[in-house]
Backbone bond lengths (Angstrom), bond angles and torsions (degrees), N, CA, C in turn:
res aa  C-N    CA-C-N  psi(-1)  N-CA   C-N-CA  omega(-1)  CA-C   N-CA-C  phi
1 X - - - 1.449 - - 1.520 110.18 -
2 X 1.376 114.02 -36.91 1.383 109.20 -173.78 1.799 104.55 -139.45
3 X 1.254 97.57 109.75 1.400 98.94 -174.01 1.560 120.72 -85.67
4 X 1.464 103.60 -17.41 1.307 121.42 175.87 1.438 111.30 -80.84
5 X 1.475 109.68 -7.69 1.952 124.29 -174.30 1.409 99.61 69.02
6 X 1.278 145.19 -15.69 1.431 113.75 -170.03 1.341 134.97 -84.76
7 X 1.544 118.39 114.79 1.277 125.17 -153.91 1.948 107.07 -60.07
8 X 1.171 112.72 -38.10 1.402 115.94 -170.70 1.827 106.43 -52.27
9 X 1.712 123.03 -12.35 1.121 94.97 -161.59 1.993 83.47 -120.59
10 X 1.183 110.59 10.13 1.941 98.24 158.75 1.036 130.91 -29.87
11 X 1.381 132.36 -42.32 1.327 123.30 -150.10 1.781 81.41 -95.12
12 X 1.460 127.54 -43.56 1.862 136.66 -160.48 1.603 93.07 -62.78
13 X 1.632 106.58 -38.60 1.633 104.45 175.73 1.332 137.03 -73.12
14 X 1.307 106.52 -16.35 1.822 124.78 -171.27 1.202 138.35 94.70
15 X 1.463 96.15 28.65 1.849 114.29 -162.49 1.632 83.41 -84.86
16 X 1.014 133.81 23.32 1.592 99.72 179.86 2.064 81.75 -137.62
17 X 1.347 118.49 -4.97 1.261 96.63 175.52 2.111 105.31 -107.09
18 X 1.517 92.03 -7.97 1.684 93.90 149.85 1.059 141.21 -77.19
19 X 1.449 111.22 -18.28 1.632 124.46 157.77 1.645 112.55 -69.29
20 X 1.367 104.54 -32.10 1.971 95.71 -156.78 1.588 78.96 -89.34
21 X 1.674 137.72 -11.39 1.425 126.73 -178.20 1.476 90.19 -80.28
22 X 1.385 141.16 -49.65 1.489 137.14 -126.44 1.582 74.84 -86.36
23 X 1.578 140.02 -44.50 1.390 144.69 179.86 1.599 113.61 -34.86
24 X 1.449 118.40 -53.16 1.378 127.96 -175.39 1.309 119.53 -98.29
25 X 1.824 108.27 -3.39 1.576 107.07 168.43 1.530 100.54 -83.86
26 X 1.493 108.54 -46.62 1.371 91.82 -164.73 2.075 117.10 -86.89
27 X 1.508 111.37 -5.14 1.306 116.26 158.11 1.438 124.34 -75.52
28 X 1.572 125.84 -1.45 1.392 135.07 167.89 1.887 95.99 -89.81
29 X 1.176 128.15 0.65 1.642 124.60 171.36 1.880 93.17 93.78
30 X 1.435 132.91 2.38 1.460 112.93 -169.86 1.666 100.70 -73.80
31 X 1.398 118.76 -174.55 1.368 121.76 -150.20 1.911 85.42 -135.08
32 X 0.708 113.61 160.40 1.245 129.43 176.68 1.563 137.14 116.93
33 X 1.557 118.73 152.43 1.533 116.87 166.90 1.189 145.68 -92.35
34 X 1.284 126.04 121.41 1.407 121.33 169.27 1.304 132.52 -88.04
35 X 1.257 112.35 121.52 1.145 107.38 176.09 1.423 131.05 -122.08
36 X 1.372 114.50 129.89 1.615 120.42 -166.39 1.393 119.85 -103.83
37 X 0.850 132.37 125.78 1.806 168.96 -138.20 1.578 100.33 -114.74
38 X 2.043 134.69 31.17 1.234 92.78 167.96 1.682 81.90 -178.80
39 X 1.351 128.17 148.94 1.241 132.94 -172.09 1.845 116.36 -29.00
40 X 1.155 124.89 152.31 1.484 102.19 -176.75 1.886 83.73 -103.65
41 X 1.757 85.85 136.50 1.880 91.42 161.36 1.683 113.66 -55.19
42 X 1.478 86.41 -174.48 1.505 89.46 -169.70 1.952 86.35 -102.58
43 X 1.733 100.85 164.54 1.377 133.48 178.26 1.734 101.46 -26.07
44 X 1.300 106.11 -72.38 1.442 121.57 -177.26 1.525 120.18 -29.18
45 X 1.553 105.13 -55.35 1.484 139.34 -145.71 1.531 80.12 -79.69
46 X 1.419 125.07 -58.39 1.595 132.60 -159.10 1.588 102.03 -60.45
47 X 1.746 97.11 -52.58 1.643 101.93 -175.93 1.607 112.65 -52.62
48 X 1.459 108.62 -53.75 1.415 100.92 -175.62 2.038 116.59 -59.88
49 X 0.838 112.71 -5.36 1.312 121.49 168.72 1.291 129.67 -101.18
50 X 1.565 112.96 35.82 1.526 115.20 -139.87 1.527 140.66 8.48
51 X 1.442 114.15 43.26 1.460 99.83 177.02 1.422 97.39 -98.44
52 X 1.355 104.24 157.54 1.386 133.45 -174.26 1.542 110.14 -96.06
53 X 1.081 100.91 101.00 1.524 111.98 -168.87 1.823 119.35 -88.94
54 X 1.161 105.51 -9.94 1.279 127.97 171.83 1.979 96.76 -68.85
55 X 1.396 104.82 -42.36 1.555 97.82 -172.06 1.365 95.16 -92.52
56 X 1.449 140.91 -13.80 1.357 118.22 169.56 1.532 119.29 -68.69
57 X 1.165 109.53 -46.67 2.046 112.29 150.47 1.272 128.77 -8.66
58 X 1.690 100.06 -74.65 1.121 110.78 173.08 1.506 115.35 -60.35
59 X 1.429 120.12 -54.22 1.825 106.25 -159.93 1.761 97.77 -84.74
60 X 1.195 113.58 -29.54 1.281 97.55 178.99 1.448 124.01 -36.27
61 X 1.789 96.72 123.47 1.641 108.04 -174.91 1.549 113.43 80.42
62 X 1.337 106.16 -7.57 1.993 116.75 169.63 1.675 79.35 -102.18
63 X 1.291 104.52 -133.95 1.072 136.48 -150.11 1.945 108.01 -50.59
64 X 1.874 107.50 -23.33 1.139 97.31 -136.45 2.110 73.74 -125.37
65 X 1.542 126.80 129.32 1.523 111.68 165.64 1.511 99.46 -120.31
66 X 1.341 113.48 135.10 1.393 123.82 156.40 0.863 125.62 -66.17
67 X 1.684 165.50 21.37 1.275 133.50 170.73 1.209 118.45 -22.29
68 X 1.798 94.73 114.20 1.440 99.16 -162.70 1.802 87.78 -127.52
69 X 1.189 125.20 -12.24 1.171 124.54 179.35 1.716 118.21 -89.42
70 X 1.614 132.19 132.72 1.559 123.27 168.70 1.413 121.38 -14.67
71 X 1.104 104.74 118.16 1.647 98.78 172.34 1.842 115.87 -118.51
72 X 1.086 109.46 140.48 1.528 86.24 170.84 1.713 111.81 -86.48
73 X 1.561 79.42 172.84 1.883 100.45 164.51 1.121 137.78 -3.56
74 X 1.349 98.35 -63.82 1.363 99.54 -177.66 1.545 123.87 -114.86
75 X 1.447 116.60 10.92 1.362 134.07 147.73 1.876 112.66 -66.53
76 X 0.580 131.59 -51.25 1.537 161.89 121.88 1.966 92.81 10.03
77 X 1.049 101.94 -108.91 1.492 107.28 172.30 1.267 134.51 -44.19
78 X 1.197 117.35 -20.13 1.431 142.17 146.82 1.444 123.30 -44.94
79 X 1.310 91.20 -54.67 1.732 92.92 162.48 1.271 137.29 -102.18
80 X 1.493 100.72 -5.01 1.499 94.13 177.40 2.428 90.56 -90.45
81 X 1.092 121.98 -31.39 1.623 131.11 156.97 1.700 102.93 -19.54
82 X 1.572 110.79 -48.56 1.201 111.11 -161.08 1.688 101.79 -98.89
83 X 0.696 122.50 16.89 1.804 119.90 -170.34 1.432 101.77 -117.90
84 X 1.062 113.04 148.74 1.806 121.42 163.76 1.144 100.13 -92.39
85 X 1.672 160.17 -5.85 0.884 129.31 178.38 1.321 97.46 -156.63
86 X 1.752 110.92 150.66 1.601 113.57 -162.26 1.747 82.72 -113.65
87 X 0.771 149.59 132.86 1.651 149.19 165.43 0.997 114.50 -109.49
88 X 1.500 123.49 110.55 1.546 118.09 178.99 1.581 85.39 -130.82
89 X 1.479 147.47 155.24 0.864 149.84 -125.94 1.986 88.56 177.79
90 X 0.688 106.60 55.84 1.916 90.01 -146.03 1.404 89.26 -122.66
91 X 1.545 121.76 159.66 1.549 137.76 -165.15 1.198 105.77 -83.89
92 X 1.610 131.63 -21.85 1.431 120.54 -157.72 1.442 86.78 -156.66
93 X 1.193 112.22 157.22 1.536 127.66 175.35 1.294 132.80 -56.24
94 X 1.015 133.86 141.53 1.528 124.74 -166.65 1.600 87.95 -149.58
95 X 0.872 140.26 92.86 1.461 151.97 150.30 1.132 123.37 -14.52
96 X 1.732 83.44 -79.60 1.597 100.49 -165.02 1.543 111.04 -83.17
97 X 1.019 136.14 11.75 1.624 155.30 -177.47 1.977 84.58 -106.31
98 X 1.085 118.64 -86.82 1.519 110.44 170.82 1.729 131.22 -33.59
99 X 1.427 127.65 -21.38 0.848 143.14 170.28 1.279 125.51 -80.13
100 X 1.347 113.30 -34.30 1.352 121.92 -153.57 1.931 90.56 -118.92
101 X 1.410 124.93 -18.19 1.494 122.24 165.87 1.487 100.01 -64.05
102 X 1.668 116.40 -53.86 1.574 118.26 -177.77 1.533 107.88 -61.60
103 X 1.455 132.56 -42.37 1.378 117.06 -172.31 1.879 110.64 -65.43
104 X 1.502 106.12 -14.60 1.356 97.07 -164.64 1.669 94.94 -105.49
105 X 1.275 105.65 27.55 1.563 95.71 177.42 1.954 119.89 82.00
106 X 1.023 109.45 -8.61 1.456 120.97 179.89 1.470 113.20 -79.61
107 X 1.156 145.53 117.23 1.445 143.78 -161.49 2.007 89.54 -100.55
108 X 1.368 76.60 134.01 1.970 98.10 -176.02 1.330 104.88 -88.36
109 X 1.374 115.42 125.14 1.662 145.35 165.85 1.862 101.05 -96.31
110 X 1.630 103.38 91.67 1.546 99.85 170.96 1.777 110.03 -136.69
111 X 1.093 91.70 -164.55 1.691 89.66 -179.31 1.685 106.25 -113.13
112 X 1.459 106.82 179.43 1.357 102.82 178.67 1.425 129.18 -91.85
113 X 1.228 101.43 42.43 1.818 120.17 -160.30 1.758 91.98 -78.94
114 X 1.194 101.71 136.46 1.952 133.37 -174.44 1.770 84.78 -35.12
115 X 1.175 110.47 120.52 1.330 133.49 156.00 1.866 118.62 105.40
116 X 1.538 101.13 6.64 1.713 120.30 -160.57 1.885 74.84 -65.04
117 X 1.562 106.76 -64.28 1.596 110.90 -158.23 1.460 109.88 -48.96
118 X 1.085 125.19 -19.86 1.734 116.91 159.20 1.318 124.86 -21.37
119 X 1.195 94.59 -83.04 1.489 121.64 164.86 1.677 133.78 -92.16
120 X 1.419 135.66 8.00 1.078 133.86 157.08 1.372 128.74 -129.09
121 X 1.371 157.13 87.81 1.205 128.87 167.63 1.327 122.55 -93.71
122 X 1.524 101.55 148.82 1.512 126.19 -142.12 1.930 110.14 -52.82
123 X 1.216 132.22 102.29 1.303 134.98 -154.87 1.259 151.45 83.01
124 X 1.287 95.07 -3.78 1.694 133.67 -161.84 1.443 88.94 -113.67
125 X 1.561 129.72 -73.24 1.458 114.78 -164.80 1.846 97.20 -110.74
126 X 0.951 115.60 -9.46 1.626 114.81 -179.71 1.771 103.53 -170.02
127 X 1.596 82.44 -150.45 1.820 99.08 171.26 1.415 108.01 -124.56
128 X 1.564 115.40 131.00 1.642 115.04 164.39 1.646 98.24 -106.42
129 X 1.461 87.22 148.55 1.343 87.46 175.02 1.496 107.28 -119.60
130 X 1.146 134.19 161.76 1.795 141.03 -151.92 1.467 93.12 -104.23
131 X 1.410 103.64 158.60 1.251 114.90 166.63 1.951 117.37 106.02
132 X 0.819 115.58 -49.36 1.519 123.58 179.02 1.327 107.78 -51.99
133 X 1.192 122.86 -66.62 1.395 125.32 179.46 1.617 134.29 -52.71
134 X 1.643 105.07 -12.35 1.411 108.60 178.70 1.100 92.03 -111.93
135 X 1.499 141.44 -25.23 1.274 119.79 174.64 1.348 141.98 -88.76
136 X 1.648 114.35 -2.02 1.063 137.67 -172.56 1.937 117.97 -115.99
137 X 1.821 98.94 -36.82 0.984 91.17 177.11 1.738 124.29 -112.00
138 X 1.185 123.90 151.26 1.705 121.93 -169.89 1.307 102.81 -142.71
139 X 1.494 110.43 173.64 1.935 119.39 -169.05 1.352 90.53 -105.96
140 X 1.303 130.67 145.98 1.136 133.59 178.82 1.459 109.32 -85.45
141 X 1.571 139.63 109.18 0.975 98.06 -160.43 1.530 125.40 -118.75
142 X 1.206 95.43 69.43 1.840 117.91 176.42 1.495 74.58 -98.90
143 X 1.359 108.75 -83.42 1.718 110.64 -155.05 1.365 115.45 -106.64
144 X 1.232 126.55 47.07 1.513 133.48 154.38 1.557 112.05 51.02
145 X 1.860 120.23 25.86 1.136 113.10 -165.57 2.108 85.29 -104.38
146 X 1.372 80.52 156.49 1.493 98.22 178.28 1.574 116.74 -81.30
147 X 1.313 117.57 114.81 1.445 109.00 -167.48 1.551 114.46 -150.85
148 X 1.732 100.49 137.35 1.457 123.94 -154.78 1.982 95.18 -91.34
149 X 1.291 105.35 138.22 1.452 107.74 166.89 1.496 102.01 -149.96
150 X 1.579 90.77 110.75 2.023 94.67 -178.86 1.488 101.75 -78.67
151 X 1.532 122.05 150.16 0.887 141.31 137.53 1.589 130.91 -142.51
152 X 1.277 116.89 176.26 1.513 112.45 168.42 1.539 116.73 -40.39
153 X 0.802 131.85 135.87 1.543 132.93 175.87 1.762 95.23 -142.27
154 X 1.174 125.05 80.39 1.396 122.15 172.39 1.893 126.87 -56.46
155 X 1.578 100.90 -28.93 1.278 113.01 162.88 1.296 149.11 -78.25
156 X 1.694 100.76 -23.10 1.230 136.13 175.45 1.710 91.58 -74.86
157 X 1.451 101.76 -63.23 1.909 98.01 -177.62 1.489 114.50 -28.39
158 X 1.501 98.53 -75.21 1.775 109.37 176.80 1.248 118.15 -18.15
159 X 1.445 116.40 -49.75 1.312 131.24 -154.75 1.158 96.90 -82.95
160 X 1.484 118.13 -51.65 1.641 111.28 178.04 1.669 122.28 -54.59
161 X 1.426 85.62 -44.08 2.089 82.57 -175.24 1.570 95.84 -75.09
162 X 1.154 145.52 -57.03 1.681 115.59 177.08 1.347 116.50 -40.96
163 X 1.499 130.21 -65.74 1.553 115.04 154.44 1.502 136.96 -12.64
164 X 1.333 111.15 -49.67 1.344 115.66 -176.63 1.701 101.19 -87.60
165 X 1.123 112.66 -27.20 1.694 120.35 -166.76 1.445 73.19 -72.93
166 X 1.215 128.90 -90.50 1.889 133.14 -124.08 1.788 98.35 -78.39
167 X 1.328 123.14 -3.11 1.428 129.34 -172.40 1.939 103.99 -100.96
168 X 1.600 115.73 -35.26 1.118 103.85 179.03 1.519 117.22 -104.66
């Protein structure tokens, strides 16, 4: 989720709509691990974002590992090397996190936030998922500049984790 490690920007990245996905992959019976790349928020922070923290309890260390401690470089690539899927779900572009999931063989789970189509089109180099970009971003319109303002979007979430659920 966060390749840069910094926990303050989880929720702007989509760590909390990769949790409510990792919830309905692994309650449909699928098999697999997730693993997360960045301090875990606190109880509160998860709830108000609907994650279900009762199931992080449980899979934590099953299904679900935190790396929650600095890692370098190339620990880092190592695991995203070993994953089929890089999931960033995230408000604003991150490139080089998208670049470097595709150089290591990891197919990118992102949204369609202003600059994704650079580097992905939809099935061809990964998955975009809809929605982020009309709800977050607008033209300012004194000066026609393109401009991002995160907030809660509880509906937009939904939409993403069925997206990400029914796509992987």
């Amino acid at each position: 989720i966060c390749a840069n490690q910094n926990p303050a920007v989880f929720f702007e990245r989509g760590g909390h709509i990769v949790l409510r996905f990792w919830k309905a992959f692994v309650e449909n019976k699928r098999d697999g691990l997730l693993m997360i790349v960045c301090a875990r928020p606190n109880d509160e922070e998860l709830l108000e974002h609907g994650v279900d923290t009762d199931f992080l309890r449980r899979e934590g260390g099953n299904s679900i590992h935190w790396a929650q401690d600095l890692h370098p470089n190339h620990e880092i690539n190592s695991l995203i090397q070993s994953s089929h899927f890089f999931v960033l779900p995230s408000a604003s572009l991150h490139s080089a996190s998208i670049l470097q999931a595709m150089s290591l063989g990891s197919i990118p789970v992102v949204t369609d936030i202003v600059g994704t189509s650079a580097y992905i089109t939809d099935e061809e180099h990964g998955i975009v998922l809809t929605g982020m970009r009309e709800a977050i971003w607008h033209r300012n319109p004194d000066t026609g500049i393109l401009m991002s303002q995160y907030c809660k979007t509880p509906n937009l979430d939904n939409s993403l984790v069925r997206q990400v659920t029914s796509r992987i």
